[in-house]
SEKELO-133424 format. One record per residue: residue in one letter; x negated, y, z negated of N, C-alpha, C in turn. Coordinates in steps of 0.001 Angstrom, whole numbers. Layout:
BEGIN
a|X|Y|Z|X|Y|Z|X|Y|Z $
...
This chain:
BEGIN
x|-104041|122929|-78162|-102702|123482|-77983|-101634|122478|-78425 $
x|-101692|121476|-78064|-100723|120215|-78275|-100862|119499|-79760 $
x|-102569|119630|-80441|-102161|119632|-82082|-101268|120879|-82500 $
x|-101140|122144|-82047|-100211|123191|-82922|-99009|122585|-82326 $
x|-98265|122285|-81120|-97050|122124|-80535|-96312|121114|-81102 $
x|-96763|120425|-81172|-96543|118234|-81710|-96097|118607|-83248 $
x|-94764|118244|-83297|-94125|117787|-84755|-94792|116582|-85549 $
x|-95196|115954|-87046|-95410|115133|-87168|-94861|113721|-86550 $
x|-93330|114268|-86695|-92364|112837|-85857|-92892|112549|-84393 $
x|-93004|113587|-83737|-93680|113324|-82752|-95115|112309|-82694 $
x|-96024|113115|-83435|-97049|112223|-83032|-97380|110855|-83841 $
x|-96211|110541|-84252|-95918|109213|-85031|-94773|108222|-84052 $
x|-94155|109253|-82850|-93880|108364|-81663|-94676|108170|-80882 $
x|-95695|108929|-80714|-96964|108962|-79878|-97594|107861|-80523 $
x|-97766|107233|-81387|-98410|106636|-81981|-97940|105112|-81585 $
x|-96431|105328|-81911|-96070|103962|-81205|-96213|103174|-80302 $
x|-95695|104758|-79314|-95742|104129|-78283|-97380|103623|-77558 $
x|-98496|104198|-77750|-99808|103417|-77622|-99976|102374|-77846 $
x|-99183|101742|-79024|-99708|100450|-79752|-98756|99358|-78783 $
x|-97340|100083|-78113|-96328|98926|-77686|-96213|98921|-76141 $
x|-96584|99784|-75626|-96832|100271|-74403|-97668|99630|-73329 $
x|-99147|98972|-74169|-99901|98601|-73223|-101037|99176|-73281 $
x|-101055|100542|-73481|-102081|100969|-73979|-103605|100875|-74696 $
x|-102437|99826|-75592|-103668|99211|-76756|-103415|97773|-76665 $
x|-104235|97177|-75588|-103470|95823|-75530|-104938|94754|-76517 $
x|-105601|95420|-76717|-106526|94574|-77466|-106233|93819|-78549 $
x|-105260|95163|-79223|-104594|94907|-80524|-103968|93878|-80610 $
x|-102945|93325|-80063|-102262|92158|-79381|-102987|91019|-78776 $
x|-103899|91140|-78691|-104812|90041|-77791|-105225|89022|-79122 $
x|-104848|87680|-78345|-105226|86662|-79783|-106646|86516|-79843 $
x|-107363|86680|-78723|-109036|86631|-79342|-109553|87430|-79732 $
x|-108913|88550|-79837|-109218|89656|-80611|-108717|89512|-81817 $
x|-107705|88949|-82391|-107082|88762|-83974|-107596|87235|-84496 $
x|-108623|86499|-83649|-108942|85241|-84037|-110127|85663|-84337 $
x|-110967|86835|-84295|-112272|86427|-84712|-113019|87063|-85550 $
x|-112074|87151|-86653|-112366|87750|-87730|-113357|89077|-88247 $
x|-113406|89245|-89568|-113752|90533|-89508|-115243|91032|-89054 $
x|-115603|92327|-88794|-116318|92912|-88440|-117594|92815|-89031 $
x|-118859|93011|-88701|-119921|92849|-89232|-120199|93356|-90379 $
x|-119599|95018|-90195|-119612|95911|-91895|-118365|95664|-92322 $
x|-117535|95200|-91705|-116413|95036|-92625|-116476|93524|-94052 $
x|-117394|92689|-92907|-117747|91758|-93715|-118295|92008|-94767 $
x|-119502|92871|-94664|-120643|93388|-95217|-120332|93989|-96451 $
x|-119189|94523|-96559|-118382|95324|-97440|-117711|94682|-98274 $
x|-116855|93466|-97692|-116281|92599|-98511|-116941|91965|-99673 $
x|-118132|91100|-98985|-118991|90252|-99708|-119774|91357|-100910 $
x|-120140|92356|-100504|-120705|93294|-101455|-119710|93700|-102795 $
x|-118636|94139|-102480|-117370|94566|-103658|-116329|93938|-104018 $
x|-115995|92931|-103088|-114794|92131|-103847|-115002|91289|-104169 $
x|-115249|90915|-105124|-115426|89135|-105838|-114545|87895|-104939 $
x|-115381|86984|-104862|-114848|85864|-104161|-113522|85144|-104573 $
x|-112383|85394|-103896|-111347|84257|-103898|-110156|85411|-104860 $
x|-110767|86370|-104732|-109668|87736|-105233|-108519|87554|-104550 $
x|-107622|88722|-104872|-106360|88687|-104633|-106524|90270|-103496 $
x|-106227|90299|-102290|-106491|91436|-101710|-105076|91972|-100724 $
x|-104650|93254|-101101|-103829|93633|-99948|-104165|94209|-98664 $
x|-104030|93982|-97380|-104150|95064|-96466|-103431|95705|-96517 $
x|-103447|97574|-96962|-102355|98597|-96689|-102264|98784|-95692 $
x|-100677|99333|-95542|-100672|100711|-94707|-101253|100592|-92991 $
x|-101661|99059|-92450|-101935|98807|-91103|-102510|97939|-90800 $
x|-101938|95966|-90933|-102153|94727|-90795|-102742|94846|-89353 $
x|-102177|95479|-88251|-101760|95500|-87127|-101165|93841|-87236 $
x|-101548|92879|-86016|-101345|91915|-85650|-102182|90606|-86579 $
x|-102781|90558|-87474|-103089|89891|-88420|-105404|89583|-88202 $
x|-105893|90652|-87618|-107448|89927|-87351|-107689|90052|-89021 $
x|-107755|91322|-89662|-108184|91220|-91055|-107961|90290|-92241 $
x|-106317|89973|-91917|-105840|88684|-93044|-106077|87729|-92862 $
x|-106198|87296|-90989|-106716|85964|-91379|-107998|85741|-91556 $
x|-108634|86614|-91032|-110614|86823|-91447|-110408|86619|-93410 $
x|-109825|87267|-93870|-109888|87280|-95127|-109436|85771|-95433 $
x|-108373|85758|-95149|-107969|84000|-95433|-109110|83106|-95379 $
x|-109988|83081|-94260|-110961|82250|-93648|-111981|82403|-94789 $
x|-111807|83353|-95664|-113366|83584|-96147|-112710|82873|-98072 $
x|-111717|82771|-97988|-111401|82414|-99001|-110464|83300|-100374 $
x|-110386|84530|-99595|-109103|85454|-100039|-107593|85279|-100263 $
x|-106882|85678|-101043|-105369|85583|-100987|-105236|86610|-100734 $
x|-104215|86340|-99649|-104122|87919|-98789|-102713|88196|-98516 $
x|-102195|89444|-99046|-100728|90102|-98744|-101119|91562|-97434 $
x|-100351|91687|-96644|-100523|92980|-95964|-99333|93313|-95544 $
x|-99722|94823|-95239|-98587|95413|-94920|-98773|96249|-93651 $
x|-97822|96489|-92608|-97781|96779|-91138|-96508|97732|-90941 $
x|-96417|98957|-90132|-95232|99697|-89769|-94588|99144|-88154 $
x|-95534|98674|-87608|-95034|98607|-86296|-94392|97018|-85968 $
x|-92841|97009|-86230|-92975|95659|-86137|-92886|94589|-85343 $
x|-93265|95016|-84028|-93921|93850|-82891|-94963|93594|-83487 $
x|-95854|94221|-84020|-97483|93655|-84402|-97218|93225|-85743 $
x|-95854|93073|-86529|-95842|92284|-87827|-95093|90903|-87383 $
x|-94586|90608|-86202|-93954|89433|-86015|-95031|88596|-85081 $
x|-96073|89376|-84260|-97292|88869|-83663|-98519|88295|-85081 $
x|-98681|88884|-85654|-99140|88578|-86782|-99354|87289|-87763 $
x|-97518|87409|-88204|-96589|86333|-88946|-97008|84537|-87886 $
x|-97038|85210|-86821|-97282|83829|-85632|-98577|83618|-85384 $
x|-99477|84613|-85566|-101067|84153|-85450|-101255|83203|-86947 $
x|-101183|83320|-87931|-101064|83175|-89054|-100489|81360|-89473 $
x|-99399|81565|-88945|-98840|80583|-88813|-99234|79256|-87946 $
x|-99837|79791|-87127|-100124|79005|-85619|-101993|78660|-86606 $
x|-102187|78971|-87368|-103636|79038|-87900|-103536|78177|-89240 $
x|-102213|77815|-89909|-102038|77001|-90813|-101810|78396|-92283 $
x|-101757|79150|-92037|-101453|80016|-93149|-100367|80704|-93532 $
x|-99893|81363|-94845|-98355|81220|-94602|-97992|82863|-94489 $
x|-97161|83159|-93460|-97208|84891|-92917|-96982|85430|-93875 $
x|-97817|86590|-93797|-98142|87245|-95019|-98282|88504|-95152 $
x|-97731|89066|-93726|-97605|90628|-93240|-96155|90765|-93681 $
x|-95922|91695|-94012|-94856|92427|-94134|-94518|93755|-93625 $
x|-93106|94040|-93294|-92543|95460|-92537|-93387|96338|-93792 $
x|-93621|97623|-93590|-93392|98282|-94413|-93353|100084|-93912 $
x|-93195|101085|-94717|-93308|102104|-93812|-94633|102617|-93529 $
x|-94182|103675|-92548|-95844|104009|-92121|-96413|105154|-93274 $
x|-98032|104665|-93136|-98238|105865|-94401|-98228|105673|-95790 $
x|-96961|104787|-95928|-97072|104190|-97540|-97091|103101|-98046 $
x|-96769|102605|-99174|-96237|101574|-99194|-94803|101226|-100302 $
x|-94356|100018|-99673|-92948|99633|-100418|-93304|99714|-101329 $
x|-91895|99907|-102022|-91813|99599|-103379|-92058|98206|-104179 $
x|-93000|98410|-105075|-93309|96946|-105537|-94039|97250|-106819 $
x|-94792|96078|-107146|-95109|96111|-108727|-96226|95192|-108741 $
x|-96352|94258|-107901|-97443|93579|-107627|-99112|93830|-107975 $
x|-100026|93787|-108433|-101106|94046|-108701|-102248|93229|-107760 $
x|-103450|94238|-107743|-103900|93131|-106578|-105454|93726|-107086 $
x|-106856|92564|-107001|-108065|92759|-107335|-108703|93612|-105991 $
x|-108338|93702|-104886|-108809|94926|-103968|-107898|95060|-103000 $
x|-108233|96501|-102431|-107130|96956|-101110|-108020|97488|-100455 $
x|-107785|96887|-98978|-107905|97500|-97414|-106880|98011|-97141 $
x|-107515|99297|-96495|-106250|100100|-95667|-107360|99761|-94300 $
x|-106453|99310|-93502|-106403|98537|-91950|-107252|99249|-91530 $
x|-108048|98991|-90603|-108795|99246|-89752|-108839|100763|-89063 $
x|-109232|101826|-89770|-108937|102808|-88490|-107739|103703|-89035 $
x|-106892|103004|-90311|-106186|103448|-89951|-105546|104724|-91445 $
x|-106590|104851|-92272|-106940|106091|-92550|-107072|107304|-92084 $
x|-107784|107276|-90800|-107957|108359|-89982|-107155|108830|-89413 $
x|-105720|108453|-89420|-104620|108338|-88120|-103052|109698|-89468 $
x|-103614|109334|-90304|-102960|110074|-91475|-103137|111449|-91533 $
x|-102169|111997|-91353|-102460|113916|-91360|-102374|114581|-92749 $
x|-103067|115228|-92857|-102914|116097|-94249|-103700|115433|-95238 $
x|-103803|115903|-96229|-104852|115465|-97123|-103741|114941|-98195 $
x|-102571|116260|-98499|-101485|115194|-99148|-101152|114089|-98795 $
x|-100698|113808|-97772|-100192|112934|-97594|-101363|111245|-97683 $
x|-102817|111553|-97304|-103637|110644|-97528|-103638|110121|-99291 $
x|-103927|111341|-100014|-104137|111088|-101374|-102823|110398|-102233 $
x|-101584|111124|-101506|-100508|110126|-102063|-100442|108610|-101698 $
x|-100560|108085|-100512|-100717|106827|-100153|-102024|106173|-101495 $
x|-103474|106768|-101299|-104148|106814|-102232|-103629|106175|-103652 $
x|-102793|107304|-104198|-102560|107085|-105509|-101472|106024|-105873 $
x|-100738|105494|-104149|-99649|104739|-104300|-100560|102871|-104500 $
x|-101836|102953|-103725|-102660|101936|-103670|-103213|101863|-105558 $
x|-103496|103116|-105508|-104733|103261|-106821|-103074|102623|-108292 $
x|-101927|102186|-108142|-100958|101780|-108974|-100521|100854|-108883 $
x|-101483|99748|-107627|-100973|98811|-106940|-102451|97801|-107551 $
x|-103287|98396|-107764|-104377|97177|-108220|-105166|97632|-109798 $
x|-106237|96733|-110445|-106776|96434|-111586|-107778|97859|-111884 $
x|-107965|97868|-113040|-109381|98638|-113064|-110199|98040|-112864 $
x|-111445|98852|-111783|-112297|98242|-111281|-111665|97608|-109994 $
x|-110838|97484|-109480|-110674|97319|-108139|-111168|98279|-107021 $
x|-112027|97461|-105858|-112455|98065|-104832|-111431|98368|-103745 $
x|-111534|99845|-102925|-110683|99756|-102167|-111648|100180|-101010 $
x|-111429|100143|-99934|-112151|99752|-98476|-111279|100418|-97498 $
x|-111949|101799|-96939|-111370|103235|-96251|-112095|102978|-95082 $
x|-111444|103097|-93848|-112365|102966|-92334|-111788|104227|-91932 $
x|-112666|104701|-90991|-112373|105857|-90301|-113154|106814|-89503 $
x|-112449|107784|-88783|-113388|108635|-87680|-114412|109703|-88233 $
x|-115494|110063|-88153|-116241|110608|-88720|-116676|111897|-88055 $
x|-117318|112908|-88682|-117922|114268|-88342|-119108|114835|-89209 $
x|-120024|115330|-88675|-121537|115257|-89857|-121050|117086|-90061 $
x|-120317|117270|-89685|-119766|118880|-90228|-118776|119864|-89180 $
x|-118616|121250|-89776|-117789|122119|-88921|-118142|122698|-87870 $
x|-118251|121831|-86516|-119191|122857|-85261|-118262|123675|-85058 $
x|-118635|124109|-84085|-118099|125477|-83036|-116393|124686|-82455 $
x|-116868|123567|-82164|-115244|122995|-81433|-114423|122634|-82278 $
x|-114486|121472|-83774|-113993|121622|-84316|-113048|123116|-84962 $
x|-113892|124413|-84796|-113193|125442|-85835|-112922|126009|-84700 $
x|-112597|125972|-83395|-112344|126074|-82022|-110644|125588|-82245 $
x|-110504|124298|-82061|-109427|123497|-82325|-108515|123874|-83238 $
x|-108958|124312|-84472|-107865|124547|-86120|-107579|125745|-85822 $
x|-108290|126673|-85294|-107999|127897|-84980|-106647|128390|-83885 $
x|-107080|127367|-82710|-106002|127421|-81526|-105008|126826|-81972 $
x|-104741|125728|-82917|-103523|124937|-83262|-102827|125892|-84522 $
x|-103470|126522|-85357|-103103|127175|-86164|-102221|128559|-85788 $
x|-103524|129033|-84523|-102319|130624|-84397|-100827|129484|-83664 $
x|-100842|128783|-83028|-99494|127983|-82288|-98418|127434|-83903 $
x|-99058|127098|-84703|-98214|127191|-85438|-97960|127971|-86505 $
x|-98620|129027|-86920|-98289|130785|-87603|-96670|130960|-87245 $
x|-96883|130901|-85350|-95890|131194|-84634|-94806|130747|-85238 $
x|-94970|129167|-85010|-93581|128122|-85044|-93072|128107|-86764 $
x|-93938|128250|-87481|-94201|128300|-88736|-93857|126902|-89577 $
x|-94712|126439|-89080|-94797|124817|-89238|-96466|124937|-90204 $
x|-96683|123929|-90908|-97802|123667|-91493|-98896|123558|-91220 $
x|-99991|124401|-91325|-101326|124279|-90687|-102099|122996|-91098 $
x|-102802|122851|-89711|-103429|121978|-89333|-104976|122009|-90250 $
x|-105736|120902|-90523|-106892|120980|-91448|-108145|120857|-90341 $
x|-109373|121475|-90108|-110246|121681|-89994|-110752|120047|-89722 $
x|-111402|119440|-88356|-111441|117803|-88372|-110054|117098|-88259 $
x|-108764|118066|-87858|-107817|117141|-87060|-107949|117585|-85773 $
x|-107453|116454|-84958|-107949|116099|-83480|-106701|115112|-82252 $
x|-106963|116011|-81463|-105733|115174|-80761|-106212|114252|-79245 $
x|-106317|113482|-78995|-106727|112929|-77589|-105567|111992|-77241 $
x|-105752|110630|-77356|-104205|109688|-77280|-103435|110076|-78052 $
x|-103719|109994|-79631|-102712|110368|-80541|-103703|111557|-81597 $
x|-102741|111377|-82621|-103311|112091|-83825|-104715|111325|-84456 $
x|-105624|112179|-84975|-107106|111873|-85591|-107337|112537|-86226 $
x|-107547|112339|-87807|-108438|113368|-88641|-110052|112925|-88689 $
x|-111075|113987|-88278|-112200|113141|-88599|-112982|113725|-89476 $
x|-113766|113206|-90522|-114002|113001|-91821|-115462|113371|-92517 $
x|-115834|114244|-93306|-117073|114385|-93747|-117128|113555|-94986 $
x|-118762|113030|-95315|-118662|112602|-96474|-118046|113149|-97761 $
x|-118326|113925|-97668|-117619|115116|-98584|-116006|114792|-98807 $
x|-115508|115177|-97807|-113942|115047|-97376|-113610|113573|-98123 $
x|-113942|112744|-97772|-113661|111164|-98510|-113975|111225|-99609 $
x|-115432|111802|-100106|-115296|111155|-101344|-114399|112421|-102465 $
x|-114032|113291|-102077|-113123|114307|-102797|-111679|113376|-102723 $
x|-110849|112986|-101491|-109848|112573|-101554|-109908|110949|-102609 $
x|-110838|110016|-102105|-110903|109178|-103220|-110891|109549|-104851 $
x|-111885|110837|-105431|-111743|111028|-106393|-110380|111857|-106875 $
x|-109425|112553|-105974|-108538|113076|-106625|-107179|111363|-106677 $
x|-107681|111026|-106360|-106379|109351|-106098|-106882|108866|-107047 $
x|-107999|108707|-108173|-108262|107661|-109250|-109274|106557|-108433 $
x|-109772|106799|-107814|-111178|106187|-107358|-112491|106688|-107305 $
x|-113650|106000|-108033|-115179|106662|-108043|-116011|106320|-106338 $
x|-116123|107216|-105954|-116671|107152|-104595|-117977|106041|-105071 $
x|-118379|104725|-103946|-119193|104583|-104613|-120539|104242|-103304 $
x|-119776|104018|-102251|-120645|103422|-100608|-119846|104335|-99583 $
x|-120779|105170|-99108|-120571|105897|-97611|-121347|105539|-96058 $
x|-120679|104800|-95041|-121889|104892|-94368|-120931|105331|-92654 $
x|-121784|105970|-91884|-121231|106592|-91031|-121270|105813|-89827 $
x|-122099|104662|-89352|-122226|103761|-88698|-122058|102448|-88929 $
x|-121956|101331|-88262|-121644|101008|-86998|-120278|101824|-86766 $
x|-119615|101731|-87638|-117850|102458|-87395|-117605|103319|-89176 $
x|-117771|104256|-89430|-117818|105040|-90720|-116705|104378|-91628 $
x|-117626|104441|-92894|-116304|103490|-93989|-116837|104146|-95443 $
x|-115827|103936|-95918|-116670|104401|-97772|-115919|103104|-98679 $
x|-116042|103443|-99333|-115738|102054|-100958|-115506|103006|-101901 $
x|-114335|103102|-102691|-114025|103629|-104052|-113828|102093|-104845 $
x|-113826|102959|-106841|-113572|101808|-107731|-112226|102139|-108109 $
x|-111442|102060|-108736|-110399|102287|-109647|-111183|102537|-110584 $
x|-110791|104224|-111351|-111235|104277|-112845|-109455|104501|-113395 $
């Protein structure tokens, strides 16, 4: 009921407020941003990005665990963050670590305007999934896929679904007749509401949105935490 009711603006204050609230206090926690990246996240790195590349985090630094994990491993690392308590928490983990801050404001969803080129892009942790609409994913997409080399790897995390059960088409259905009503934009099949907004994701679903953005799907895996890998063609 509350995915058909909820304006996007809305659940992009909903969003905030989780991250500043208390809610999500992990995010903020320095031993949580000191101990670098994740087992598959590692796993992923070392596999597709060539050593000592040039890498952006899009679209959701949070508080800096990915840049400075990347720093640590021998990366040059630019990122970009919307929320900016967790870009000035960040700028100070960073700093306090001998590295020079390297998060930047930017908006949510996209990214600034720039010209910069970069040998791979992470979009933050998680935070693919948090993006509504398929437009709006593939434009961010195509805003990344103009931002790095051919042959650049880009590195997608996110919530997953092995297909359309009964609850899922339960959900699109009830949010949909609520907004017929309001006549607001229907909701896609695998969006999901609990704290905030969630799209969750078939293999399928990823590797279609990677290929319409100018990326060759090339690694899908649905565990420990679901991620895929596109190239730039």
């Amino acid at each position: 009921m509350w995915l058909g009711l909820l304006t996007p603006r809305m659940m992009r204050k909903l969003d905030v407020w989780y991250y500043t609230k208390g809610f999500a206090d992990m995010y903020r926690d320095k031993e949580y941003n000191t101990s670098g990246l994740f087992d598959w996240e590692e796993n992923a790195v070392r596999t597709f990005f060539p050593e000592g590349s040039s890498i952006l985090v899009a679209a959701g630094a949070g508080a800096g665990r990915e840049v400075l994990g990347l720093n640590r491993m021998g990366y040059r690392v630019d990122a970009f963050e919307y929320n900016s308590s967790l870009v000035t928490l960040g700028n100070k983990l960073l700093a306090e670590n001998g590295w020079e801050p390297t998060i930047f404001p930017g908006p949510a969803n996209e990214l600034p305007v720039g010209s910069k080129q970069y040998d791979g892009i992470i979009v933050g942790w998680g935070t693919y999934t948090l993006i509504a609409g398929r437009g709006s994913r593939t434009s961010l997409l195509k805003q990344i896929r103009s931002r790095c080399v051919i042959g650049a790897p880009v590195l997608l995390s996110f919530f997953h679904r092995p297909g359309d059960t009964p609850s899922y088409k339960v959900t699109t259905m009830t949010a949909n007749s609520i907004r017929t009503v309001l006549r607001r934009p229907k909701v896609e099949i695998g969006d999901t509401l609990s704290i905030g907004y969630a799209h969750r994701f078939t293999e399928k679903e990823i590797a279609e949105e990677l290929t319409l953005s100018g990326f060759q799907p090339v690694f899908f895996k649905s565990t420990p935490y679901a991620h895929a890998v596109g190239i730039a063609v």
